[in-house]
VEXTI-315390 format. One record per atom (N, C-alpha, C, O): residue number from 1; residue in three letters; atom name; x, z, y. Coordinates in nm, 4 decimals. Example, Ala and Ser with C-alpha at 12.3 -4.5 7.8 and 13.67 -1.06 7.14 Angstrom:
% VEXTI-315390
R    n  res  atom      east        up     north
R    1  ala     N    1.3190    0.7800   -0.5690
R    1  ala    CA    1.2300    0.7800   -0.4500
R    1  ala     C    1.3200    0.7800   -0.3300
R    1  ala     O    1.4236    0.8465   -0.3319
R    2  ser     N    1.2850    0.7080   -0.2250
R    2  ser    CA    1.3670    0.7140   -0.1060
R    2  ser     C    1.2900    0.7870    0.0030
R    2  ser     O    1.3409    0.8039    0.1138
//
This chain:
% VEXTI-315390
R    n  res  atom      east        up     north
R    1  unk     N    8.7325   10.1780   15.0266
R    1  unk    CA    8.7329   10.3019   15.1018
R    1  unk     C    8.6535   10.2814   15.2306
R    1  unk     O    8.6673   10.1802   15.2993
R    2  unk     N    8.5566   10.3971   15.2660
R    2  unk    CA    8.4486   10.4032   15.3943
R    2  unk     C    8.4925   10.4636   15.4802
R    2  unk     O    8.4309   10.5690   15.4643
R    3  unk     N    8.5790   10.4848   15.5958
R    3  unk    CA    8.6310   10.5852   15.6983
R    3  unk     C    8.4691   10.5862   15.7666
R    3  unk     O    8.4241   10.6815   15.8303
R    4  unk     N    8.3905   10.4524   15.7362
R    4  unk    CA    8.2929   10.4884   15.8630
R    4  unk     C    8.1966   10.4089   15.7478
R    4  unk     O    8.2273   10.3179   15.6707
R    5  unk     N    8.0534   10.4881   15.7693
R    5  unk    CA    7.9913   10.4343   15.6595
R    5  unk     C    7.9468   10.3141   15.6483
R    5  unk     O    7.9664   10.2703   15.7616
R    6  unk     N    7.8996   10.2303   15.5878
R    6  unk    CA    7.8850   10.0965   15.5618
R    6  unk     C    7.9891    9.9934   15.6156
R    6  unk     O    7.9687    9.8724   15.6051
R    7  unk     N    8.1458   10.0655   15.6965
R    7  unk    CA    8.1943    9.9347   15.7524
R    7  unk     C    8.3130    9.9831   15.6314
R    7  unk     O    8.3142   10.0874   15.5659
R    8  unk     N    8.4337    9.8401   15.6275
R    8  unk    CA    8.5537    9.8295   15.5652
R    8  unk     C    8.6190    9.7960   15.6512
R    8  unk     O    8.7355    9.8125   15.6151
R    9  unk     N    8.6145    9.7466   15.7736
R    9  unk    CA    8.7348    9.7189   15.8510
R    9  unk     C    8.8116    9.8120   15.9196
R    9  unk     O    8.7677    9.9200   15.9592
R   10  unk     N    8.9430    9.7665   15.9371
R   10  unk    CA    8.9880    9.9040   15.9417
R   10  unk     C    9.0872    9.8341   16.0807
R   10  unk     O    9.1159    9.9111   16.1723
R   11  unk     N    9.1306    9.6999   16.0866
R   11  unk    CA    9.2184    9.5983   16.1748
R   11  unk     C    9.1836    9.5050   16.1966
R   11  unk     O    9.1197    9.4215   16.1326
R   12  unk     N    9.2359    9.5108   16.3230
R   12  unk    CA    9.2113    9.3441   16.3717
R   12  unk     C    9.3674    9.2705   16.4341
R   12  unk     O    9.4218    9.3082   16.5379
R   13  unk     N    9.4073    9.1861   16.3650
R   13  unk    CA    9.5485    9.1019   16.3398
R   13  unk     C    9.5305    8.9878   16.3790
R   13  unk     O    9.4284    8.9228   16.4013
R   14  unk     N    9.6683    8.9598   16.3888
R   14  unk    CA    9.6766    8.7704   16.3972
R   14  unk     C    9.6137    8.7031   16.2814
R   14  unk     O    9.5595    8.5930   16.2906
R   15  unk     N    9.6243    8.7896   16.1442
R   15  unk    CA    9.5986    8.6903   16.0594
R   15  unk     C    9.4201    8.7285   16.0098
R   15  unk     O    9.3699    8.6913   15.9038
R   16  unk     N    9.3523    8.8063   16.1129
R   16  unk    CA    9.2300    8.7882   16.0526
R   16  unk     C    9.1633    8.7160   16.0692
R   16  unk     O    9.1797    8.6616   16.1784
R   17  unk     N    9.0515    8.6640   15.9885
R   17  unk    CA    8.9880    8.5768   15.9952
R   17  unk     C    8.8757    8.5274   16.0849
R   17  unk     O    8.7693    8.5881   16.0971
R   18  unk     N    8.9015    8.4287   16.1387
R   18  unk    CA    8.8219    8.3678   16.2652
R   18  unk     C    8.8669    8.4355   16.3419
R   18  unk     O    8.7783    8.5208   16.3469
R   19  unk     N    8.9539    8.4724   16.4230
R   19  unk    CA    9.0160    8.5672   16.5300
R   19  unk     C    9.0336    8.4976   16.6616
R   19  unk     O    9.1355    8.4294   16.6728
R   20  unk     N    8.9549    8.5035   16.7581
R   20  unk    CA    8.9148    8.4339   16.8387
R   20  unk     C    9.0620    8.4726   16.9397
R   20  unk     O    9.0794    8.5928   16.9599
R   21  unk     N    9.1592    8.3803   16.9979
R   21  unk    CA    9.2514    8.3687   17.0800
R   21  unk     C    9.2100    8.2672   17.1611
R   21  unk     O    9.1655    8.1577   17.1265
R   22  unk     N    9.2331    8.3243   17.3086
R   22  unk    CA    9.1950    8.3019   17.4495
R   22  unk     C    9.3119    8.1499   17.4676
R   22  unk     O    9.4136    8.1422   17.3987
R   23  unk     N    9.2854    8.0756   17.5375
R   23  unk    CA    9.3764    7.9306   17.5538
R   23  unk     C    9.5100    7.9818   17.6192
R   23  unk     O    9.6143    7.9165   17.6223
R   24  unk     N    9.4912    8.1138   17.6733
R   24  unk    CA    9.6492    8.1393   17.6675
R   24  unk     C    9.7089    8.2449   17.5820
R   24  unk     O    9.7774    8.3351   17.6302
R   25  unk     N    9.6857    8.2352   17.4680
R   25  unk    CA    9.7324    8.3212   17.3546
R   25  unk     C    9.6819    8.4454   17.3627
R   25  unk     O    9.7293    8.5184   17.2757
R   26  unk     N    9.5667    8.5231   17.4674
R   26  unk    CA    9.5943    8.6403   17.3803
R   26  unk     C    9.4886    8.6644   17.3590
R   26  unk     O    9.3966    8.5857   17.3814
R   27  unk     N    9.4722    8.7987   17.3021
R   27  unk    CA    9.3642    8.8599   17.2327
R   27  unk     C    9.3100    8.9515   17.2372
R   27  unk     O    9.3665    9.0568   17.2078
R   28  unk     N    9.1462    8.9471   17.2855
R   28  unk    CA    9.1089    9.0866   17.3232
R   28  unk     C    9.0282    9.1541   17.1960
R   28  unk     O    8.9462    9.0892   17.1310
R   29  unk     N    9.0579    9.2796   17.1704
R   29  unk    CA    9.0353    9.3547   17.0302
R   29  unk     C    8.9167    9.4388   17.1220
R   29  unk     O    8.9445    9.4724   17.2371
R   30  unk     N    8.7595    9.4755   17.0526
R   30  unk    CA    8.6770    9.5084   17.1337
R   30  unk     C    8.5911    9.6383   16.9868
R   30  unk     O    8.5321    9.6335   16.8789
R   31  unk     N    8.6533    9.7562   17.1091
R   31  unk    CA    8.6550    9.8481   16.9764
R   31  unk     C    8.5017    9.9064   17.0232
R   31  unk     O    8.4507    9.9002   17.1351
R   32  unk     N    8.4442    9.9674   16.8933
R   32  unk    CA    8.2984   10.0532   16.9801
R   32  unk     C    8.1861   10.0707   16.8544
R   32  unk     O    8.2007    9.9897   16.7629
R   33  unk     N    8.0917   10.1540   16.8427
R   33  unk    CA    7.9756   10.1978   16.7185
R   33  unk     C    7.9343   10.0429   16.7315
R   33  unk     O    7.9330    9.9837   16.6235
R   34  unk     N    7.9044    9.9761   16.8310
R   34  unk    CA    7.8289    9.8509   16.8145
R   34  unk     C    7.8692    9.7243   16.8856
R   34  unk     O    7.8833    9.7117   17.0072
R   35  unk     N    7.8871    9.6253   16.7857
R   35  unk    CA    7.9068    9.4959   16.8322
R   35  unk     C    7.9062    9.4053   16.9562
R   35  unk     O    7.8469    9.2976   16.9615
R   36  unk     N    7.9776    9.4594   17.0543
R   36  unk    CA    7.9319    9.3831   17.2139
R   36  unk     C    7.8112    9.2764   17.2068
R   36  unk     O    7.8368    9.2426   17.0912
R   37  unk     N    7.7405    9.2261   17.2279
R   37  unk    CA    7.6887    9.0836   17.2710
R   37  unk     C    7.8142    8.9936   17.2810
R   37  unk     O    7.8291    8.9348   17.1738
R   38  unk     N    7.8964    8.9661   17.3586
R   38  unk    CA    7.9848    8.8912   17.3647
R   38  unk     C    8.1477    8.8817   17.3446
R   38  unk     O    8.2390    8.8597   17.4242
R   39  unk     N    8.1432    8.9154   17.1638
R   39  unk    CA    8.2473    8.9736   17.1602
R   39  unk     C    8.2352    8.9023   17.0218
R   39  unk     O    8.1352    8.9168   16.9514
R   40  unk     N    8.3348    8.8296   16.9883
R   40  unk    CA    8.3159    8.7256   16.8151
R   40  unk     C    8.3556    8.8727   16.7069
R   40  unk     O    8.4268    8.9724   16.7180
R   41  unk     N    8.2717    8.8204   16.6119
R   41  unk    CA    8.2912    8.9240   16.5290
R   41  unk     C    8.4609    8.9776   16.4540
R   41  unk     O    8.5059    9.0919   16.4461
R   42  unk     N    8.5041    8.8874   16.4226
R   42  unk    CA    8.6646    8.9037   16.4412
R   42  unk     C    8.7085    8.9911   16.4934
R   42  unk     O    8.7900    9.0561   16.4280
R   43  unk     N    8.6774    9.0368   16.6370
R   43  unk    CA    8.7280    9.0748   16.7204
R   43  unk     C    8.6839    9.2128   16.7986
R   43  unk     O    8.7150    9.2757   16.8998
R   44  unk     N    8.5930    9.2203   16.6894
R   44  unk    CA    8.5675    9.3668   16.6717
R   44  unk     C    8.5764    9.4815   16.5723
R   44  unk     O    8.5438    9.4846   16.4536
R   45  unk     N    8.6121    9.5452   16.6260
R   45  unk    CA    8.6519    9.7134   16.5299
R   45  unk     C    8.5466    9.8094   16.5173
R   45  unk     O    8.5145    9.8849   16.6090
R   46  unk     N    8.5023    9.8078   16.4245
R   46  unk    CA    8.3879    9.9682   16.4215
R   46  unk     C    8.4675   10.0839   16.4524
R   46  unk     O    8.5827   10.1102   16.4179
R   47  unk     N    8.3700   10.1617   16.5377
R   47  unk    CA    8.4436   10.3200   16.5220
R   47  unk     C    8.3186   10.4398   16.4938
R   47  unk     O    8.2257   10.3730   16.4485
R   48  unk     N    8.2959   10.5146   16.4969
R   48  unk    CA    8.2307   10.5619   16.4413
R   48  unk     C    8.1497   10.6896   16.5933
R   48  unk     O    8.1973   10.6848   16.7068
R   49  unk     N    8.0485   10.7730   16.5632
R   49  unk    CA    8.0472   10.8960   16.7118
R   49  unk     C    8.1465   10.9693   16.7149
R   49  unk     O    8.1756   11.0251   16.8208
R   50  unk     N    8.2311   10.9895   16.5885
R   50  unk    CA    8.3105   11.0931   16.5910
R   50  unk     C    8.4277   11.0723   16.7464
R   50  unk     O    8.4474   10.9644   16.8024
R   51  unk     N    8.4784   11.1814   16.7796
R   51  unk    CA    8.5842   11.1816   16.8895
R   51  unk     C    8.6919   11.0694   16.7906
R   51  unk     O    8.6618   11.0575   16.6719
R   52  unk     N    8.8360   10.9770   16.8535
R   52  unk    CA    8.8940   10.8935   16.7328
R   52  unk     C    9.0482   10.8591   16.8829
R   52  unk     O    9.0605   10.8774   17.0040
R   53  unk     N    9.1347   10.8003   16.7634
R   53  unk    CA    9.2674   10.7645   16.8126
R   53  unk     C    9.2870   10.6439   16.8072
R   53  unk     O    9.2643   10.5865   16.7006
R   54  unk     N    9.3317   10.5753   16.9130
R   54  unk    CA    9.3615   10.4275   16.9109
R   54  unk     C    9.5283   10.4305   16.8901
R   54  unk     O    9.6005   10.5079   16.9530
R   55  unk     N    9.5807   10.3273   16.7851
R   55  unk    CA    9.6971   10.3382   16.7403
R   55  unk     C    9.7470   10.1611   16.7554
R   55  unk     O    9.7108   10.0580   16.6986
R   56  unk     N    9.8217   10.1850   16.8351
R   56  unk    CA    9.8450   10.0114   16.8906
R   56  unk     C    9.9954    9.9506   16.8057
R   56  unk     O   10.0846   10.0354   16.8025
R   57  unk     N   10.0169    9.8659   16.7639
R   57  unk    CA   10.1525    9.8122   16.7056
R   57  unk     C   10.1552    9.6887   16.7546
R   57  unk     O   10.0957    9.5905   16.7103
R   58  unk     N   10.2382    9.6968   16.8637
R   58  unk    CA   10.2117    9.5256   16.8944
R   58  unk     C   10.4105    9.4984   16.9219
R   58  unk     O   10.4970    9.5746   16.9652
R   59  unk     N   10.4150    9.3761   16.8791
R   59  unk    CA   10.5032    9.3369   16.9194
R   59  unk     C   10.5771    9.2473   16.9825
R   59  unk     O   10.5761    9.1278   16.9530
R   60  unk     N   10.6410    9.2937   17.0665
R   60  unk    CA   10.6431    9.2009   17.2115
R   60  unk     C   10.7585    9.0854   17.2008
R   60  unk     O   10.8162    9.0659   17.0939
R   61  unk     N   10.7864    9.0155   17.3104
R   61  unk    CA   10.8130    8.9041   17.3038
R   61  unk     C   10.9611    8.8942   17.2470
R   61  unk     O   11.0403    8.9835   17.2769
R   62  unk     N   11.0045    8.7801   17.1594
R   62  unk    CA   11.1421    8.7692   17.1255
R   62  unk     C   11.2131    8.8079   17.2128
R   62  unk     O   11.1820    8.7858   17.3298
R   63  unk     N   11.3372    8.8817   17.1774
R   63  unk    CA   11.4542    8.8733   17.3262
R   63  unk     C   11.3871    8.9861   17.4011
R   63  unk     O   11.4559    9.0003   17.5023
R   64  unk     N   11.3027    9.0609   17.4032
R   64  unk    CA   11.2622    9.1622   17.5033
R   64  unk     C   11.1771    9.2682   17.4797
R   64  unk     O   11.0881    9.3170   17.5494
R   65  unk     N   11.2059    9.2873   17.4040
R   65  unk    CA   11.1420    9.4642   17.3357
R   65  unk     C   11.2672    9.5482   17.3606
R   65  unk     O   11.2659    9.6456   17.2853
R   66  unk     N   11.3855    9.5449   17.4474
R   66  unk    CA   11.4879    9.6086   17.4286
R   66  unk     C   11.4808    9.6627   17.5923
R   66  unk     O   11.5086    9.5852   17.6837
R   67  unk     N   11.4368    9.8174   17.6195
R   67  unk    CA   11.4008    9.8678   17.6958
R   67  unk     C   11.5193    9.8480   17.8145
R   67  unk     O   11.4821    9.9009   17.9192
R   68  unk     N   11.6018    9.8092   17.8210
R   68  unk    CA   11.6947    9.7666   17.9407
R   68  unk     C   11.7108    9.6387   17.9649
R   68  unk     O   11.7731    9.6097   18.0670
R   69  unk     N   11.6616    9.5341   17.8817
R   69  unk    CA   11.5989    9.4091   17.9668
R   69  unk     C   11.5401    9.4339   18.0905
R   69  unk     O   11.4751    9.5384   18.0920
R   70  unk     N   11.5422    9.3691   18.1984
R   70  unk    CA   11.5047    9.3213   18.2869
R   70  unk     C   11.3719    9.2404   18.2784
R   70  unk     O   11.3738    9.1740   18.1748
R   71  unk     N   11.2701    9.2238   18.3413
R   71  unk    CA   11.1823    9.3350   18.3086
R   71  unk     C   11.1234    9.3931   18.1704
R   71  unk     O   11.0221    9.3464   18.1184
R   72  unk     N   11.2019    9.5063   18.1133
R   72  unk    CA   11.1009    9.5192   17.9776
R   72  unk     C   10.9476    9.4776   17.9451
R   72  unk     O   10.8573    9.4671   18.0281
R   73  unk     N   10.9401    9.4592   17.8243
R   73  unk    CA   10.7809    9.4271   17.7984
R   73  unk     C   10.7159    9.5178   17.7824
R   73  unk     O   10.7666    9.6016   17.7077
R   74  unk     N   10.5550    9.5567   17.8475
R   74  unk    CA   10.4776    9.6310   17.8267
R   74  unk     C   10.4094    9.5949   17.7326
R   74  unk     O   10.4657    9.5029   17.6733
R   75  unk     N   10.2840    9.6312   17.6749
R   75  unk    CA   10.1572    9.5589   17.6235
R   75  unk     C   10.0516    9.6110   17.7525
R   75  unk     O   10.0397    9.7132   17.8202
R   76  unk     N    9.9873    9.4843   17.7438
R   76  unk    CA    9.8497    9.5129   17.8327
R   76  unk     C    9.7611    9.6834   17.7788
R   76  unk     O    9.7393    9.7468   17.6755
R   77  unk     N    9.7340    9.6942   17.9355
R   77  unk    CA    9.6781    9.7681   17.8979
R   77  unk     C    9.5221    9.8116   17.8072
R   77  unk     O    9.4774    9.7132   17.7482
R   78  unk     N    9.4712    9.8888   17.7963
R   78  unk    CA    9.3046    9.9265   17.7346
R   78  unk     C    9.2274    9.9743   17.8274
R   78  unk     O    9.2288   10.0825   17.8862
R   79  unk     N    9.1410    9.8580   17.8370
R   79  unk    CA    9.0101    9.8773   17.9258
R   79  unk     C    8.8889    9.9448   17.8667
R   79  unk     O    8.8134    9.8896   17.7866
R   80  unk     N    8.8749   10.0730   17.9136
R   80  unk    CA    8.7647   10.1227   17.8937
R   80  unk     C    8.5916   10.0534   17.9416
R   80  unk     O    8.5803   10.0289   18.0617
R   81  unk     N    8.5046   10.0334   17.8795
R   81  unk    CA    8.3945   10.0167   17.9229
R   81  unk     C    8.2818   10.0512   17.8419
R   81  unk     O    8.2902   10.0496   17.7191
R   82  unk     N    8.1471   10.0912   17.9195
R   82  unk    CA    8.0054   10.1667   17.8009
R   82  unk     C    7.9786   10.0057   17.7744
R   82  unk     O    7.8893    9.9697   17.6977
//
């Protein structure tokens, strides 16, 4: 299936392949029509010109996804950039 023509990817996970993680675990997902320069391929998402929805599932740390912990967990936020 093509949501966007010539690409198949549709995610970018822990378990994809070559998935470039930073020496302190995390991971920047680098969405956009074209491939940053400095951005491992892993770790990028095609999107297409159309207007589109970013749909995040992340799950946060053992012991603290439970919104009355002290301090609850956020996820980082999404940095916009051209």
């Amino acid at each position: 299936m093509e949501l966007i023509p010539g690409q198949t990817k549709f995610v970018v996970a822990r378990y994809t392949p070559d998935l470039y993680t930073a020496p302190d675990g995390s991971i920047t997902v680098y969405i956009g029509r074209n491939q940053p320069a400095n951005a491992p391929a892993a770790n990028w998402l095609p999107v297409s010109d159309a207007p589109f929805n970013i749909m995040v599932r992340v799950y946060g740390p053992e012991d603290n996804t439970d919104p009355d912990n002290n301090p609850p967990y956020n996820p980082p936020p999404i940095n916009l950039s051209n």
